[in-house]
N, C-alpha and C positions, 0 to 999 in steps of 0.2 A: 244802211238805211236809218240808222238812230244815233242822236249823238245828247250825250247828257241822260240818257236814256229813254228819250224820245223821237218818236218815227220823225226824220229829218224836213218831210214833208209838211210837219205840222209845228205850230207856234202858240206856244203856250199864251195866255191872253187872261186881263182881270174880268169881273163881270158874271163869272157861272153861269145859272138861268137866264139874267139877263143880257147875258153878252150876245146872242142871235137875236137877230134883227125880228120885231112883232109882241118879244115877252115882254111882260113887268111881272114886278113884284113886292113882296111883303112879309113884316113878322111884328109880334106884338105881344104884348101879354094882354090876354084878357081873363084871366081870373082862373084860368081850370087848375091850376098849380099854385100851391101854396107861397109859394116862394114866387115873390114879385118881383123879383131880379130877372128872372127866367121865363123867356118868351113861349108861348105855349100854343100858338095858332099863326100858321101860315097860307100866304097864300098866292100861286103864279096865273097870270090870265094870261091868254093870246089876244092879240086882235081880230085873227079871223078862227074859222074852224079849223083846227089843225088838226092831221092824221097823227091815229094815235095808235101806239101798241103797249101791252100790257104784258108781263109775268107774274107768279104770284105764287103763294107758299103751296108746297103741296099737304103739309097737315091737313087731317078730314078737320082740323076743330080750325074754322074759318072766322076771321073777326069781321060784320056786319058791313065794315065800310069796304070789305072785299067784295064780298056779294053784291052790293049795291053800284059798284064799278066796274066788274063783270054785263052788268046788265046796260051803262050809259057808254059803255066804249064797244057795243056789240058791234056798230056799224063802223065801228074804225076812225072814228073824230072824236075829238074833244075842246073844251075852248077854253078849260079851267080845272087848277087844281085846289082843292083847301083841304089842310092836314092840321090836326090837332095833336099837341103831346100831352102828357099825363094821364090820360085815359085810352085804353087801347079799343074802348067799345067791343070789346070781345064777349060771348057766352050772359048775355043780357037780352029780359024778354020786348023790350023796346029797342034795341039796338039797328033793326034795320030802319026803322020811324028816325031813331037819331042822325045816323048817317044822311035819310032823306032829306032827314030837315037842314045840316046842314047847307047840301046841296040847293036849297031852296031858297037860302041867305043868301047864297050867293046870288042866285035869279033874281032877288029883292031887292040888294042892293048894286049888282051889278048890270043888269038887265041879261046876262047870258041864261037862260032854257036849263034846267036843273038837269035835264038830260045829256047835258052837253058838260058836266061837270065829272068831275074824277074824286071823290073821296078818301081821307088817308086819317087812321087813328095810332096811337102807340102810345106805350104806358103799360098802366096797371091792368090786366088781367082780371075780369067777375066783376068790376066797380061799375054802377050809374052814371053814364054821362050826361049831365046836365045842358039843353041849347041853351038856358039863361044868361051865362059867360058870355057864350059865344056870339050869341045877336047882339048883347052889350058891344061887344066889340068889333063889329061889323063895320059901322060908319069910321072908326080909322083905323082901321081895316084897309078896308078901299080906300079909304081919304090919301094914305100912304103911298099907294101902288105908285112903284116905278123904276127905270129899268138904269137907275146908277149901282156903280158896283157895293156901296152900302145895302141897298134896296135885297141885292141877294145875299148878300151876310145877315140880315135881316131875317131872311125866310130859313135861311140856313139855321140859323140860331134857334129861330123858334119847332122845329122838328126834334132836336136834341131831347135825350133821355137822360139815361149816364155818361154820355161821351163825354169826354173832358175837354174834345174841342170842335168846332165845325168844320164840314169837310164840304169843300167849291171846291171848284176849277173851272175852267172854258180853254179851248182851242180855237184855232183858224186852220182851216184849209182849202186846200182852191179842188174842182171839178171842173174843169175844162178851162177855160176864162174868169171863171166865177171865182171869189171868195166867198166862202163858206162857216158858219160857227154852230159850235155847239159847244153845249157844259151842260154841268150838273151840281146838285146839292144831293147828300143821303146824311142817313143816319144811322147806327148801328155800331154797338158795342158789346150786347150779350145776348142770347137764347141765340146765337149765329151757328148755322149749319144748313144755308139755303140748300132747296132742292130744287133751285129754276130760277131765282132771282137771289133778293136781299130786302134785306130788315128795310126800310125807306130808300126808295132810290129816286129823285126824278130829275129827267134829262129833257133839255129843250132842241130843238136844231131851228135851222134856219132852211134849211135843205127840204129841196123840191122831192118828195118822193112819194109813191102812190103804199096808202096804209098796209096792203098785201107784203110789198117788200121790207117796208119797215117793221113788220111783224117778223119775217120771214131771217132780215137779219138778227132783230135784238134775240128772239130764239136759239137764232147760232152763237150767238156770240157768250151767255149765258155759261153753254157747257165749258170753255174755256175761262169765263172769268166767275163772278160769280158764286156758280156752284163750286165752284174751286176754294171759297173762304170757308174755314169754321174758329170760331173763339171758342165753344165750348159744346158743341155736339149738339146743342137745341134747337130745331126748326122752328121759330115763331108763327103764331096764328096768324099774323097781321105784314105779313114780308109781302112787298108792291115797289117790283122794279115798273113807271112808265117813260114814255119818251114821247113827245109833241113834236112833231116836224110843221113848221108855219109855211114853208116855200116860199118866205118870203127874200132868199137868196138871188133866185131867179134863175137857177140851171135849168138845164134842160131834166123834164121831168124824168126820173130814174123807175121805170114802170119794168123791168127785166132784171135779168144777173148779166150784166156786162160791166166793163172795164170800170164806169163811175160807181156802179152798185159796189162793187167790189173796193173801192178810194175811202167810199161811206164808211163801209166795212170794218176797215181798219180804225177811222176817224174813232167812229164808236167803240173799238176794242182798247184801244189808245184809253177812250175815258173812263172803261169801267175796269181797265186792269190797275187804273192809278188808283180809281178807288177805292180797290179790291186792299191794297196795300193801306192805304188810311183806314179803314174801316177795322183791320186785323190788328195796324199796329196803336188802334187806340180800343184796343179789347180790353173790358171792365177789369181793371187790376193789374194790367200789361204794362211791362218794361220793357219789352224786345218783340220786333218781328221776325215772323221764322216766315223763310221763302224755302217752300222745296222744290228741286230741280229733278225731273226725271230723266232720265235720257233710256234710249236705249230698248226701249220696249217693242215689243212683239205687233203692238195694235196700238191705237189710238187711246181706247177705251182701258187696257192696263196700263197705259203711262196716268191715265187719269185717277185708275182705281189707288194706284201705290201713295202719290202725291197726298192724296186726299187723306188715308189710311194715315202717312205720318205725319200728317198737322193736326189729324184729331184725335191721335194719340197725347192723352193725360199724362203719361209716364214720362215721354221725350218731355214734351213742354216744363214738367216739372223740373228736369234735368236741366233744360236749358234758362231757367227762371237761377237755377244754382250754379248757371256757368261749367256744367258736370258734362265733359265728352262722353255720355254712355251711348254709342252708338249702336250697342247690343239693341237695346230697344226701339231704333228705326228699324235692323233686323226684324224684332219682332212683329212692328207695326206692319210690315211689308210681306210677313208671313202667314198673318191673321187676313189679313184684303180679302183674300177668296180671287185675287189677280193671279193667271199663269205665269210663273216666272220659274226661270233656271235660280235657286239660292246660291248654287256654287258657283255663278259668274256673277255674283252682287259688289260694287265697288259703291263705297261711303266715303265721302269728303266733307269737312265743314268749312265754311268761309266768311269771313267780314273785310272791317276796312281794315282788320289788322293783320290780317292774310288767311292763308287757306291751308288746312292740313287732311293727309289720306289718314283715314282710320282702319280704313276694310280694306281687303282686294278677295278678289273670290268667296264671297262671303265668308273671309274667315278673318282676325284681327292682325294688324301688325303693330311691329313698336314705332310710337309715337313720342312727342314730349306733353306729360299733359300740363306743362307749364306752357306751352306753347298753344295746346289747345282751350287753355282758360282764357287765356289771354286773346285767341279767336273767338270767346263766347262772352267776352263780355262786355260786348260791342253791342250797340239798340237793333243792330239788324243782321241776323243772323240766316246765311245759307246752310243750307242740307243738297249736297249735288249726291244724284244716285245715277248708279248707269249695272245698269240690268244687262248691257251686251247682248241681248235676244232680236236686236230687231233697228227700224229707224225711225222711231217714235218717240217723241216726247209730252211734256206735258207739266204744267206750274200749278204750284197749290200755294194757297196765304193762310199764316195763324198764329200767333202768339203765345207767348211763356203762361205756365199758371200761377199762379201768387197765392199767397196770404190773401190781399186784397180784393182779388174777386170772388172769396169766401166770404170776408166782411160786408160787401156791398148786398151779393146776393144772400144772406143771413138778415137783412134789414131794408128788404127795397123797398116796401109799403110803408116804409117811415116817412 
């Protein structure tokens, strides 16, 4: 079903946000970040009301433009997105007033209902967001909106934090007769440890679906991508995975879980498992991604707990930042979980492009070459297969090596 590592049914496509038919878009600097090289406010509209779903950080410390999108996406539509970087509007006594006003610009300059708008901050942490920037920049703002594949490099860019690059994509795929698209832009490179979403995420479709379903999916789909990522163990206040469906495709409306519900399904697992992977392998200070492979588990929910357990283990990552086979410390990670597992059927393998070597068999070590195994770690993308032998369950987890440099950045991010 996948070739090139894509489900064979879908076709990669330029354009992200605005490759489905109804978006445009936009990005710009206007002023909130020092640095005017660096785009700092974006923003996606639809043409019509689009059904919308939302996920969002579970931290009790909530950044205002959460709360305030909680409350315009209650009925399950939206018609617009606008996101600001360098300022996360979080833990500020005006910060819900700021989020609204955003929303309000948009109503002013673009004629859509501020209720009908989706708010998104990220950045600094306790800082004053100023609207003054942002009304500046409003008229081209809008003046820009559009739905060429610059148009969503554009918006893409201006979301960015410390990511060292923007992360799009778009798909096609058909539902019955129909073609169909969807993509996405996110952002996220550190405080990463979603409990239900991610750091920025927002995804367009073109796909006829009724908001219940579409809720009902991007929920599922979460616990398999997603919350599967961590760079560094930190849940951010301000994590807002949403998804716009326009219908302006023209299938037949997807109002159940049947055969097309289920097509979507994957469409959408398809784009946030690729992100899952960009997102991890441009973690603040990252030279490698780590993919860990579970196999073997008892349940669902322990292939999940193990996976997750050794990507957010600091020890492996440091190991694998030094190209060091200590396999001992997936061991450990996989012991600490509080997941039911047999230790004496645990088998470790690691892999890249430059092949694959066993380390464990029954949780205990064999000889290896660790010239052989450096030389599998010192590859930019790095597997961990585990197979627990308890069951027929698996489960994937995304995260990357620790550095030097993700100490430097986060030792001076308010610079």
């Amino acid at each position: 079903m996948r070739k090139n590592g894509i489900d064979k049914e879908m076709k990669q496509i330029e354009g992200g946000v605005c490759a489905p038919k109804g978006f445009s878009a936009n990005g710009i600097h206007c002023g909130i970040r020092k640095n005017k090289k660096k785009k700092d406010l974006a923003l996606i509209v639809c043409d019509r009301r689009a059904a919308t779903a939302c996920v969002y950080t579970k931290n009790l410390v909530k950044g205002a433009p959460i709360l305030v999108t909680q409350k315009h996406v209650a009925d399950g539509y939206s018609r617009a997105v606008i996101v600001n970087s360098g300022n996360a509007n979080t833990c500020n006594a005006d910060g819900i007033e700021i989020a609204e006003g955003m929303c309000a610009l948009v109503e002013k300059h673009c004629g859509i209902p501020a209720g009908d708008v989706v708010v998104a901050s990220t950045g600094v942490i306790g800082q004053k967001l100023s609207l003054e920037p942002i009304a500046a920049g409003m008229e081209n703002l809008v003046g820009g909106l559009g739905n060429a594949p610059e148009n969503n490099v554009f918006a893409a860019e201006a979301i960015m934090t410390t990511d060292t690059v923007s992360k799009q994509l778009a798909y096609e795929f058909r539902l019955g007769d129909v073609t169909c698209k969807i993509g996405a832009i996110c952002k996220g490179v550190g405080m990463l440890c979603p409990n239900m979403a991610t750091m920025l995420m927002f995804i367009t479709t073109d796909v006829n679906i009724t908001p219940q379903m579409l809720q009902k999916a991007l929920s599922s789909d979460v616990k398999d991508s997603l919350n599967m990522v961590s760079v560094d163990r930190d849940t951010s206040t301000n994590d807002t995975l949403c998804i716009m469906a326009s219908g302006e495709a023209g299938n037949a409306l997807i109002d159940r879980t049947d055969t097309e519900y289920k097509k979507f399904c994957r469409a959408l697992h398809e784009v946030t498992t690729a992100m899952c992977k960009k997102i991890a392998a441009d973690g603040e200070g990252a030279t490698k991604l780590i993919e860990c492979t579970v196999r073997g588990a008892k349940s669902k929910q322990v292939a999940r707990t193990v996976a997750k357990s050794v990507v957010c283990s600091n020890l492996l990552k440091a190991a694998i930042f030094g190209a060091d086979a200590n396999w001992g410390r997936v061991l450990c990670a996989i012991g600490y979980s509080g997941a039911a597992v047999d230790v004496n059927k645990i088998g470790v393998a690691f892999v890249s492009a430059a092949g694959k070597i066993e380390v464990c068999e029954d949780g205990r070590g064999i000889d290896f070459s660790e010239a052989a195994a450096k030389k599998i770690l010192c590859e930019k993308e790095i597997g961990i297969e585990i197979e627990l032998h308890d069951g027929n369950y698996s489960s994937v987890g995304w995260g990357c090596d620790l550095t030097y440099e993700y100490v430097h950045i986060n030792g001076d991010y308010r610079s």
